[in-house]
N, C-alpha and C positions, 0 to 999 in steps of 0.2 A: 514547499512540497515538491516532491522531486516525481515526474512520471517516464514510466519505460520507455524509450525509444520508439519500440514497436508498437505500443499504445497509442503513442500519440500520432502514426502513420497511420496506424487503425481508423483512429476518430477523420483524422484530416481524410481520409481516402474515402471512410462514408458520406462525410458530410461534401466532399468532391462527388461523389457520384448522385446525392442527394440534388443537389445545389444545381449541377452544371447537368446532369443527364447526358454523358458524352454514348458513343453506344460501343457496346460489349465486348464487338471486336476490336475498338480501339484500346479498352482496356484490357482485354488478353494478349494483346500484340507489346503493348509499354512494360505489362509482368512478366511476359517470355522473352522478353530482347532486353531489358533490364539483368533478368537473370541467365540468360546466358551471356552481355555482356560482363557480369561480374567474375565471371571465370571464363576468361579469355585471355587471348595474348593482350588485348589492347587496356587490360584494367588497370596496368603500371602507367598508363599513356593517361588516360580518362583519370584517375587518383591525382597526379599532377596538375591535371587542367583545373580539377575541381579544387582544391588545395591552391 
C-alpha cells in the first residue's frame, strides 16, 4: 500500500500535536521558517546537509 507524502505529514503532525501538546506558536514559527526556508538562498545549502 503505497500512501501520499503529504498524508502521511498530515497523520505524523496530528498525532505530534495530539501526543506532545507543543504550543501554537512554536508550531506556527516551525511552518513559517520551514516554508520560507524552502525558498531561500540557503535551500541548495540545507538539500546537501540533508542528502
Amino acid at each position: 500500500m503505497q500512501v501520499p507524502l503529504w498524508l502521511a505529514l498530515l497523520v505524523a503532525g496530528w498525532l505530534g500535536v495530539k501526543l506532545i501538546r507543543p504550543p501554537w506558536w512554536l508550531i506556527a514559527v516551525l511552518l513559517l521558517g520551514g516554508f520560507l526556508l524552502a525558498d531561500s538562498v540557503l535551500a541548495p545549502a540545507i538539500n546537501a546537509l540533508i542528502k
